[in-house]
C-alpha positions as CSV (number, residue, x, y, z in Angstrom):
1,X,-5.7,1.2,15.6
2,X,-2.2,-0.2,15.3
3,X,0.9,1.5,16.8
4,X,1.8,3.6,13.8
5,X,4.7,5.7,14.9
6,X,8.4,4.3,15.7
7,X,12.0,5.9,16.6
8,X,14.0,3.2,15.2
9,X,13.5,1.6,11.5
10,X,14.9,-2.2,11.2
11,X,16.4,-3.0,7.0
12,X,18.2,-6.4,7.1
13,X,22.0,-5.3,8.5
14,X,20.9,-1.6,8.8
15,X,19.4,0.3,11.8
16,X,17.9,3.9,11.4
17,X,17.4,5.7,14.8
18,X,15.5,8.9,15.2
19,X,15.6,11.1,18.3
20,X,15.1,15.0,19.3
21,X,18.9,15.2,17.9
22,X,18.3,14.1,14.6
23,X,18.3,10.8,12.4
24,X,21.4,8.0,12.7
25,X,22.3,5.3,10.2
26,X,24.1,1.9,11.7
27,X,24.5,-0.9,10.1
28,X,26.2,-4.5,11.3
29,X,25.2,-7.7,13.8
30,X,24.5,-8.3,17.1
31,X,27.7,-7.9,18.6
32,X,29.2,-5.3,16.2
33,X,28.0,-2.0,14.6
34,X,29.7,1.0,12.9
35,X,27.1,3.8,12.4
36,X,27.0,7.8,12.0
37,X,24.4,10.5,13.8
38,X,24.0,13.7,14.9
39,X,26.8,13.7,17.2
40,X,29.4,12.1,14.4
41,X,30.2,8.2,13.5
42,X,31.0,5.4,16.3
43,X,31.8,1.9,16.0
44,X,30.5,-0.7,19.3
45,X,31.5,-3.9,19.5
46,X,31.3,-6.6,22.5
47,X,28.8,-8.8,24.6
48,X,28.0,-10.2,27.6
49,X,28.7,-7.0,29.5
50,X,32.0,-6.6,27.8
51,X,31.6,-3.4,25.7
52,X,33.5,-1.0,23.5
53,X,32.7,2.2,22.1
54,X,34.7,4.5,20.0
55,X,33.1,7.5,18.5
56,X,34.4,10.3,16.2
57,X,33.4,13.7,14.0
58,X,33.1,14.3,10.9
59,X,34.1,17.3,9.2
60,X,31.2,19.6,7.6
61,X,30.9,18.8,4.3
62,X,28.7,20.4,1.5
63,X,26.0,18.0,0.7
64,X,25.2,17.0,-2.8
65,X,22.5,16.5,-4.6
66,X,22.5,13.1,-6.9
67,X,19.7,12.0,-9.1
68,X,18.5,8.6,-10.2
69,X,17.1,6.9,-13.1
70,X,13.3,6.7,-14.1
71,X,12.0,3.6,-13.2
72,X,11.4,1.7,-16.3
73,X,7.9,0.3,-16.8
74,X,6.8,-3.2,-16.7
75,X,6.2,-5.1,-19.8
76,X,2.7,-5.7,-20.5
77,X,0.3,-8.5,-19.5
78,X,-0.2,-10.9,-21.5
79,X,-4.3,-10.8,-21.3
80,X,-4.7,-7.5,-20.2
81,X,-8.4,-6.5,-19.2
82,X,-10.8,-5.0,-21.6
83,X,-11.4,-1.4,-20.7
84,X,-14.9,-1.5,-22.1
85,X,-17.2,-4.8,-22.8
86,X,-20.6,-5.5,-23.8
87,X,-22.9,-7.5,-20.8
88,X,-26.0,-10.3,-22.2
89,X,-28.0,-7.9,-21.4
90,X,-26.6,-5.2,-24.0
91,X,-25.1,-2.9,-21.1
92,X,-22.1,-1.4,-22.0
93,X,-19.5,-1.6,-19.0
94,X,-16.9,0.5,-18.4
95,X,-13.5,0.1,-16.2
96,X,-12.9,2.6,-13.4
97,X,-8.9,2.5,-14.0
98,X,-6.0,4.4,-13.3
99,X,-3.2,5.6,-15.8
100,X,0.2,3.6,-15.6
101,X,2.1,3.7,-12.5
102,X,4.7,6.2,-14.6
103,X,2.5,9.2,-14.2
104,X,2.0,9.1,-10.8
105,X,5.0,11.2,-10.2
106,X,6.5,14.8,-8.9
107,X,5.9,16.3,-5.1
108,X,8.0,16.0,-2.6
109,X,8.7,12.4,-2.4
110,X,9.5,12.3,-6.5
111,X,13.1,11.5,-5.5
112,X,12.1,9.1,-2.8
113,X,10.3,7.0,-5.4
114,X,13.1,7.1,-7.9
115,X,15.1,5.2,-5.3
116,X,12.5,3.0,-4.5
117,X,11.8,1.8,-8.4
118,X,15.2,1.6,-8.7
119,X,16.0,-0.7,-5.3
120,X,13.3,-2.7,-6.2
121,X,14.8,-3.3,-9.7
122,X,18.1,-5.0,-8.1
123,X,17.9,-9.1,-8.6
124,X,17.3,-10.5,-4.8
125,X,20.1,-12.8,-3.8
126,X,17.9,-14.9,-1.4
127,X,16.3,-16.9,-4.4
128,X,19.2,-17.9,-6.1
129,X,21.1,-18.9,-2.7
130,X,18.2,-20.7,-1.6
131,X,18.0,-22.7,-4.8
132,X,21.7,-23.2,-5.0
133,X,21.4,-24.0,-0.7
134,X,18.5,-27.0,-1.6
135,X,20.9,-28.5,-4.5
136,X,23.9,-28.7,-2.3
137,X,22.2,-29.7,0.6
138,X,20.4,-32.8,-1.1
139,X,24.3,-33.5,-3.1
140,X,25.6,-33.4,0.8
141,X,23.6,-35.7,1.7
142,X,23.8,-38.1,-0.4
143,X,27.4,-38.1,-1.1
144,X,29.1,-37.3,2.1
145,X,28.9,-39.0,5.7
146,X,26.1,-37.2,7.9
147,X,28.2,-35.0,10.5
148,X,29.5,-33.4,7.1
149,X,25.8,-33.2,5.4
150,X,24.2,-31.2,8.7
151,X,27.3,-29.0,8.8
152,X,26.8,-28.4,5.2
153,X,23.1,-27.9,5.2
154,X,23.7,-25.4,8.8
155,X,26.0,-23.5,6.7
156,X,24.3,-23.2,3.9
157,X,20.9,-22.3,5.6
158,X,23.2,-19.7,7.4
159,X,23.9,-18.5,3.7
160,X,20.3,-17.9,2.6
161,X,19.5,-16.6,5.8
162,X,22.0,-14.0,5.6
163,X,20.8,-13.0,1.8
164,X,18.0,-12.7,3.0
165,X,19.1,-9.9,5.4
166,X,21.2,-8.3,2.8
167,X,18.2,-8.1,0.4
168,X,15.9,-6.1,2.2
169,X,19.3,-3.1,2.4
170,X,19.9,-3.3,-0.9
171,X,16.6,-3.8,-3.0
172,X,15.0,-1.3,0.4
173,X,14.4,2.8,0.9
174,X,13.7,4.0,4.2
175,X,10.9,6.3,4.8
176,X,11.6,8.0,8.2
177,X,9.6,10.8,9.4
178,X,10.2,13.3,12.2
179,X,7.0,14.4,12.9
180,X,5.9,17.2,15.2
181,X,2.8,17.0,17.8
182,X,0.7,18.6,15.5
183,X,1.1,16.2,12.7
184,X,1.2,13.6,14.6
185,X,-2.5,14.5,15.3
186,X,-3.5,15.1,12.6
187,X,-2.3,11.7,10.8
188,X,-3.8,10.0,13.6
189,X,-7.0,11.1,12.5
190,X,-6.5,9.9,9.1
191,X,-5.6,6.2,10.9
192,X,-8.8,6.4,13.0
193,X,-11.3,7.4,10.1
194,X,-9.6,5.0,8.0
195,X,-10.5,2.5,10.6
196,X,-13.9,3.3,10.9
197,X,-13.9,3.0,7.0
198,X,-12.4,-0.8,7.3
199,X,-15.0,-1.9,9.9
200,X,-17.4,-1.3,7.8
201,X,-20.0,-4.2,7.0
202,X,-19.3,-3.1,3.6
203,X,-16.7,-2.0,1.7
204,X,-16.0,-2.7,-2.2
205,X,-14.0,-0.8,-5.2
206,X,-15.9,0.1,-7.9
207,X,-14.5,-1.9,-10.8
208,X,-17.0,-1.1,-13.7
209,X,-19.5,0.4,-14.6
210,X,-22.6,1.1,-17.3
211,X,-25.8,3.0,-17.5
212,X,-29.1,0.3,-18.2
213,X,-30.9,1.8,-21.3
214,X,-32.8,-1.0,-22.4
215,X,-36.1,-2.7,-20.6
216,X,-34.4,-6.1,-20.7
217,X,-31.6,-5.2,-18.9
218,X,-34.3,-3.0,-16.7
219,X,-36.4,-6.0,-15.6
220,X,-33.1,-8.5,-14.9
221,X,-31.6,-5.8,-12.7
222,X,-34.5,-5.1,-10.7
223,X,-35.4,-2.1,-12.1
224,X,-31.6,-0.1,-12.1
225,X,-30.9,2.6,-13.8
226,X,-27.0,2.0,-13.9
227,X,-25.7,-1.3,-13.3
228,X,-22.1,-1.0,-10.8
229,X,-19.7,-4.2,-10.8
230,X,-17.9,-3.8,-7.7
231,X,-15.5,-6.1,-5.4
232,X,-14.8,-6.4,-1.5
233,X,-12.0,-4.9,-0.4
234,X,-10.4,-3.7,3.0
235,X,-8.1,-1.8,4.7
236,X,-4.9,-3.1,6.5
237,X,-2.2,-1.9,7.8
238,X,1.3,-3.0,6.3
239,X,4.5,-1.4,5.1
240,X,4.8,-1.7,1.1
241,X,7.5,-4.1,-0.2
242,X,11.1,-3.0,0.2
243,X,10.0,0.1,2.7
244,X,11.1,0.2,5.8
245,X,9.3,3.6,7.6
246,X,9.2,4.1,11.6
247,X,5.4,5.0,10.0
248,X,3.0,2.0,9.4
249,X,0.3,3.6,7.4
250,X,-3.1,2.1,6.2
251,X,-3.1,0.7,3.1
252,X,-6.6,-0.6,0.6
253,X,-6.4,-2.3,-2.1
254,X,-7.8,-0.7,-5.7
255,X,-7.8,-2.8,-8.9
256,X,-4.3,-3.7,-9.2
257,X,-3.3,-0.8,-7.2
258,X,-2.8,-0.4,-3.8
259,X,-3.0,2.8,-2.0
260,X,-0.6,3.6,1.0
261,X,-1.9,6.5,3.4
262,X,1.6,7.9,4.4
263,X,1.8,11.0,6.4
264,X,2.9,13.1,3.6
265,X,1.6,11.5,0.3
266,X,-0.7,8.4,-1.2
267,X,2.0,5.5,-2.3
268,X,0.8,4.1,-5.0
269,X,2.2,0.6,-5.9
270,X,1.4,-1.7,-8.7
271,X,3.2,-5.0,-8.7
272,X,6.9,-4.2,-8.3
273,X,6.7,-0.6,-9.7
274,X,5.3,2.9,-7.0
275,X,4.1,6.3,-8.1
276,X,3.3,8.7,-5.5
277,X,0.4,11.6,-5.7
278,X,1.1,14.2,-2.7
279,X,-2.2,15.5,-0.9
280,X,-2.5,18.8,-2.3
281,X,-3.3,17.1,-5.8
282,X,-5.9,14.5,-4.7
283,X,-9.4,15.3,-5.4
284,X,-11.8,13.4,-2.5
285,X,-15.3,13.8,-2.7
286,X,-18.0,11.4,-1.4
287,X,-22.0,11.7,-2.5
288,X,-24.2,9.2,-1.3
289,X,-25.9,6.6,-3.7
290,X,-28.8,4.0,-3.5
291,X,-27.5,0.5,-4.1
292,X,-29.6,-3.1,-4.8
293,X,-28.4,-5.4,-2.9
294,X,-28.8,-9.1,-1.8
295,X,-28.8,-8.5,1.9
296,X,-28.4,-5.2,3.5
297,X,-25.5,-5.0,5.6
298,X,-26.0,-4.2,9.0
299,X,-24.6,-1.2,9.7
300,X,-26.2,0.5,6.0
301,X,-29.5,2.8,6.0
302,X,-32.4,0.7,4.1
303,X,-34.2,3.2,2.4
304,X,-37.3,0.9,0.3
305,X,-37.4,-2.3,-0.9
306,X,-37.9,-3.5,-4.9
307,X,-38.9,-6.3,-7.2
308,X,-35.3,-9.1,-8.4
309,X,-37.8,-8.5,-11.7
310,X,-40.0,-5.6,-11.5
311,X,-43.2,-4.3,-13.8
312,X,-43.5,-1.2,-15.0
313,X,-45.3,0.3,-12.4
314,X,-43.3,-1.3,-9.7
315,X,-45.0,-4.5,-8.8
316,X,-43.7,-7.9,-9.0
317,X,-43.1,-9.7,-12.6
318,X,-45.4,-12.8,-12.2
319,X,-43.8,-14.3,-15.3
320,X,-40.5,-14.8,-13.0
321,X,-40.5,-17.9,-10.4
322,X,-39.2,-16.8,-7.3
323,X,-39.2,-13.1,-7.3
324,X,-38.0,-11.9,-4.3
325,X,-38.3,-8.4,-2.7
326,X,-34.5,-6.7,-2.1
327,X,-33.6,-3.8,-0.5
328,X,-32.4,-0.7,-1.4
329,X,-29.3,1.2,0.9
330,X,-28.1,4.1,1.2
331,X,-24.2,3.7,1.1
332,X,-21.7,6.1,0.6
333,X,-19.5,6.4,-2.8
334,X,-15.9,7.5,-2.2
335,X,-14.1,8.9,-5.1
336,X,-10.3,9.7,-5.2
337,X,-9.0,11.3,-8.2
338,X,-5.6,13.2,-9.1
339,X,-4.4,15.1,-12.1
340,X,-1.5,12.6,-12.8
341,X,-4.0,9.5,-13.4
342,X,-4.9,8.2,-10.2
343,X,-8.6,6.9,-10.4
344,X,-10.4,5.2,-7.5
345,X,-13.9,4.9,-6.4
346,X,-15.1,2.9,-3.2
347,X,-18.3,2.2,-1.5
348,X,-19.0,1.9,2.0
349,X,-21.8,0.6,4.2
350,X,-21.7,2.7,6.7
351,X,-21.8,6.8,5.5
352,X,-20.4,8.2,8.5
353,X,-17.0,6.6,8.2
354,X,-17.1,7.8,4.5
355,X,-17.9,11.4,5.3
356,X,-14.7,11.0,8.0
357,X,-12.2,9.8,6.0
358,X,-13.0,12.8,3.4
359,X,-12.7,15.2,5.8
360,X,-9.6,14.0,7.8
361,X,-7.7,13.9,3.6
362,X,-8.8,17.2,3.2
363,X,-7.3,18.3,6.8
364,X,-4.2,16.4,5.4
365,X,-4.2,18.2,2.6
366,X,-3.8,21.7,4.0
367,X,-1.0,20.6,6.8
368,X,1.1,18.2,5.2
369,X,3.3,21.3,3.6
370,X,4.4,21.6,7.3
371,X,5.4,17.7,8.0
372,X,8.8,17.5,8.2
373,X,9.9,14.3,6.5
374,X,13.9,13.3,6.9
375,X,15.3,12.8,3.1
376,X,14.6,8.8,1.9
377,X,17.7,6.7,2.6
378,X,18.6,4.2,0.0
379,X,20.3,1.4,1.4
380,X,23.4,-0.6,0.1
381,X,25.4,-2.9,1.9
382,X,28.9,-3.8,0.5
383,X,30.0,-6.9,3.2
């Protein structure tokens, strides 16, 4: 399991620090910092074991509550999938998909994913300085003598370099979370079971499916009674685009959705746009279910064996070259559901890791009205 938990969150020029005095906000270079905490603002400056430090308070203020803009949604694909479509075999197949992004919203974190959308919506400066960095570079040096071209081409780098840097304050949130003993426990369960879950021989998202009705569709599916269309996926840890969290949670991958496990809520993030559901509205529930299969994976229970093109009474199709026995495992089915539109069903190899992961979300979802999660800072750097 990865190192999930950190005291200090890196965002291009900006620095967020958390200790048993509370959370601090820096920003600057190597070299040069001004910044604000818990014990009032300070600017340090110096290097090469010539320092200075000069700090200050600030006067009590009343804080104030500011809201932002809905994120707007994302235009629509061009060839979108079907939701429902019609196999050769005259089985009707049907999506297992979520509702847009947009109603994934409300909890705690609402206002955190506001800011997010609406970071994530600000044009990135590295592209354009990149582009404009290659043009000049090439017009450098084929123009201008070549002591001039490298300085240009240094500078320049410098340039898109630095946008860079500036990009991920300004089009970033920061999740930072000051997290007692006890849920820090209790999300480290989560990361273990979810690990289990990823190390399983297999592990798939259900992306369709459609109940067999008809003998031809019987025989060709070696004698299933519902016909599932799923695809591998996998679980990785990795912070979502334009996040920046002292929290690296575990993340899988659902249709065009991926789900992030944070301590306090599932992130939800489809392309460039995020929805959040919190825990107390996520519906888990796992059931296990026989699956045909190829090849059994290693680590799944093989509970018979059947005909690629059975009879009626169970024996091999003769009319059928190469009819092959397969076998028939036990996996696991792994259902998350939410009353804003979040759909997702997995299957996994090995039950055991299933039946974990459901129980360490439902322990979640009784102690996470107790995590205490620092407000989201949105970052924007004015050079």
């Amino acid at each position: 399991m990865p190192f999930y938990f950190r005291h200090s969150i890196k965002a291009g020029p900006f620095r967020v620090n958390l200790s048993k005095s509370g959370v601090g906000l820096s920003v600057g270079v190597r070299g040069f910092r001004v910044g604000v905490g818990p014990k009032g603002h300070y600017i340090h400056a110096g290097g090469h074991g010539i320092y200075y430090r000069q700090t200050g308070q600030f006067r009590k203020s009343t804080p104030v509550r500011t809201t932002t803009p809905q994120a707007m949604p994302e235009p629509a694909r061009d060839t979108p999938m079907p939701e429902a479509w019609v196999t050769e075999d005259g089985v009707v197949m049907r999506r297992v998909i979520s509702d847009t992004i947009e109603s994934m919203s409300g909890g705690s974190r609402q206002d955190a994913v506001d800011s997010l959308n609406e970071a994530r919506r600000r044009l990135p400066l590295f592209g354009p300085s990149a582009v404009f960095g290659v043009v000049a570079s090439l017009f450098a040096m084929a123009n201008l003598g070549q002591t001039a071209a490298v300085l240009s081409v240094a500078l320049l780098t410098g340039l898109a370099a630095f946008a860079h840097r500036i990009d991920a304050g300004r089009r970033g949130v920061v999740f930072a979370y000051d997290l007692s003993d006890a849920a820090k426990a209790t999300f480290e369960n989560l990361t273990k079971s979810m690990d289990a879950v990823g190390r399983a021989q297999g592990l798939w998202f259900v992306d369709a499916t459609g109940a067999i009705t008809n003998l031809t569709a019987w025989k060709r599916n070696a004698g299933a009674s519902q016909l599932v269309s799923k695809k591998p996926t996998s679980v990785r840890y990795e912070m979502p685009p334009g996040v920046h969290s002292n929290v690296t949670p575990p993340s899988i991958r659902v249709q065009s959705k991926t789900l992030y496990f944070l301590p306090d809520c599932v992130l939800v993030r489809d392309g460039t746009r995020y929805g959040s559901v919190s825990y107390q509205e996520l519906q888990v529930a796992t059931r296990p279910g026989r699956f045909i299969v190829e090849s059994a994976p290693r680590d799944a229970e093989v509970v018979g064996h059947t005909w690629q093109h059975p009879r009626k009474d169970g024996g091999p199709d003769r009319r059928f070259a190469n009819n092959r026995q397969l076998p028939v495992c036990l996996f696991e089915e792994f259902g998350l559901l939410s009353p804003s539109g979040l759909k997702a069903a997995l299957v996994v190899s090995h039950r055991a890791a299933a039946s974990a992961a459901d129980a360490a979300l439902h322990v979640l979802a009784r102690e996470t009205v107790v995590v205490k999660a620092t407000a989201p800072a949105l970052l924007d750097y004015t050079p």
